[in-house]
C-alpha positions, 0 to 999 in steps of 0.5 A: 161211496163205492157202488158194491158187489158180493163174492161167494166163494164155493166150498166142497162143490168144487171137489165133485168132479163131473157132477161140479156142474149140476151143483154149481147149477143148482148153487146158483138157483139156491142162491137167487132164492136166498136174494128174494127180498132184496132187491134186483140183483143179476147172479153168475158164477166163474172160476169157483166164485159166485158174484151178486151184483145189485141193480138198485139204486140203493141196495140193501147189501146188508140184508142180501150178505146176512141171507147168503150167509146162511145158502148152504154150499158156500165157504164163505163171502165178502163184500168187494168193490170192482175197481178198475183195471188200470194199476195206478187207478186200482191202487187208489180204488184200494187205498179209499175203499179199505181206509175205514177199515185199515184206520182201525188196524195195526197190521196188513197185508196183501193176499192176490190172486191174477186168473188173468195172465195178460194183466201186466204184474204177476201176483207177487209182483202185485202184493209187493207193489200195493202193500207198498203203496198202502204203507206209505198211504197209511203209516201207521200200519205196519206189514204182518204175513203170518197174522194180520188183523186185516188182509187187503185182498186183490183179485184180477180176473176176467178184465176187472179188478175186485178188491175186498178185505177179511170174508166172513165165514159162510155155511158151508156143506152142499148145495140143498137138493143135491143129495136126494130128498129125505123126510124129517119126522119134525115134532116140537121139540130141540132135536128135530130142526136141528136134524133137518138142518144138519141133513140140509148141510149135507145136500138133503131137500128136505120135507117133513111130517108132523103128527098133532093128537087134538085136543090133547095138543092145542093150535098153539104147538101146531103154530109152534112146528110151523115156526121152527119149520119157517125157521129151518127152511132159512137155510133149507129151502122150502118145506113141504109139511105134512100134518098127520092127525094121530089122536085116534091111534093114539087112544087106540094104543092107549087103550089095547096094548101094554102101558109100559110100550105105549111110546115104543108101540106109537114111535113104530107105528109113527115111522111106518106112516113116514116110511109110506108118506116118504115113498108117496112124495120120492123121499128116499130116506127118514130123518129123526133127532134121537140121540142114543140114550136121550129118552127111554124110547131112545136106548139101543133096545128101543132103536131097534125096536123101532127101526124093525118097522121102516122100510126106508133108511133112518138117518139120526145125525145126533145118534152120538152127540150130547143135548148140549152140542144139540142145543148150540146148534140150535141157538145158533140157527135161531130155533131154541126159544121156539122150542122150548115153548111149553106146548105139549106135542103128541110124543107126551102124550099119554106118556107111561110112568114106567116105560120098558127102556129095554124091549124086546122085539118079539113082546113088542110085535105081540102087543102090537098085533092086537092093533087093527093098523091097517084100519086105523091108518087107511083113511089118513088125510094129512094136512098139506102145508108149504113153508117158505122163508117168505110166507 
């Protein structure tokens, strides 16, 4: 049983230039966070790779490769094995390391690489001379440069050898944190997670607000955000959550303006109380899953209705996509069945029979100022919560 390591290989970090370093820094960090829970581990970086060696006798090494499968960042990673620097003991380390999985196959072949030029063969020289060994240890295989179902992998580098076979695709994008702080309007819903998760990729910490109308939603959709925010924080990072009671605003809406901009009149009074909560906690940014032409409050007249009452940039990374690319997405970062739970949140609530698919900015501000909003949001307490993949 050979004693094993993972190799993260960076993705677009490596192209930042002076700023590579804060993000490498920071890659590190996100990375040792992904590894809580799986034992004692010593994290490093060198030459555009991250290397996890583990420091228990009996390492979960699956468990760490299926966290760090998900650490935003990294193009992808493979478990190795550090042989030794010598060639004849490598070339045996290699051929009992990758046996199981040449067993298996019907061709190969030998991808090098030698940062390490004082080590005695050049990396074609290296390919050459183990693809050759590996033949003759193995002949039922057979050598396939263009489409092999194997690749053997050599990697000399800092006075070690590091052999290992076909990376596993990673998540990719930039390390969460390092492109700024932006708050998610996180309702119950398909959309939201998934827009949190996609900013995520692109570098966002990410915090979140959500609004709940009791008795009209129930602890059941609370405890249904709570999860999709748990879920997302697997590849975000930790959450800050902020739960806004919004039953009184509601019946207030309800209740003075126009039922037909009822859902316009709550999405702009929703996203000014974003906007001040992001510029209390230092987000710079809001982010919400709407897709144009999704729902009535999402046609273009509507967005702009909307938008008109943020003073914070409104990212919308669906703004062009169907439900369904939505719902991959979803399925593929596990937050699809919780979604779909049937727990009301407070977007369907009092929900018009015929709401206007195409307002206009002038008769939404006017039933809007019949709204005492200065009175109905002062003394707004919301609910602090911090999620965490391991609360």
């Amino acid at each position: 049983m050979y004693e094993e390591v993972i190799l993260l290989k960076l993705g677009e970090v490596v192209l930042k230039g002076l700023n590579r370093r804060r993000l490498e820094d920071l890659l590190v960090k996100n990375v040792k966070a992904a590894l809580r829970g799986c034992g004692k581990t010593a994290v490093w970086e060198s030459q555009s790779t991250i290397f996890v060696e583990f420091d228990d006798d009996d390492p979960d090494v699956d468990q760490a490769q299926a966290a760090l499968k998900k650490v935003f960042g990294i193009m992808n990673l493979t478990r190795a094995y550090r042989g030794s620097y010598d060639w004849e003991t490598l070339k045996k380390q290699t051929a009992d390391y990758v046996a199981p999985t040449l067993m298996r196959a019907k061709t190969f072949k030998v991808d090098a690489r030698r940062s390490d030029k004082k080590y005695p063969f050049k990396t074609p020289e290296i390919c050459m001379l183990m693809g050759e060994y590996l033949l003759n240890q193995f002949p039922h295989l057979t050598v396939d440069v263009h489409h092999p179902d194997v690749i053997v992998s050599i990697e000399i580098r800092d006075g070690n050898a590091y052999i290992h076979t076909n990376p596993e695709k990673a998540a990719g994008g930039l390390p969460a944190g390092t492109g700024g702080h932006g708050m998610l309007m996180l309702s119950g819903g398909i959309d939201s997670p998934v827009a949190g998760y996609v900013m995520a990729k692109r570098g966002l910490k990410i915090s979140a607000v959500h609004f709940e109308s009791p008795p009209y939603t129930s602890d059941r959709a609370k405890e249904k955000v709570l999860t999709l925010a748990k879920k997302m924080s697997v590849y975000t990072g930790p959450v800050d959550l902020w739960v806004v009671p919004f039953t009184e605003i509601q019946e207030a809406i309800r209740d003075t303006c126009r039922e037909d901009l009822f859902t316009i009149i709550m999405r702009r009074v929703m996203l000014k109380i974003t906007c001040r909560l992001a510029r209390e906690k230092n987000a710079r940014c809001i982010i919400t899953g709407e897709s144009l032409g999704q729902v009535a409050s999402q046609t273009l007249g509507a967005i702009q209705c909307t938008d008109n009452a943020a003073d914070l940039p409104v990212f919308r990374p669906f703004i062009g996509s169907d439900k369904q690319e939505i719902v991959d997405i979803a399925r593929a970062i596990d937050t699809f069945e919780t979604s779909i739970l049937p727990y009301e949140d407070c977007c369907t609530v009092f929900t018009p029979k015929h709401p206007k698919t195409n307002p206009y900015l002038e008769e939404v501000l006017e039933e809007e100022a019949k709204l005492d909003l200065d009175a109905l949001t002062k003394d707004l307490t919301p609910e602090y919560l911090r999620i965490t993949p391991w609360n």
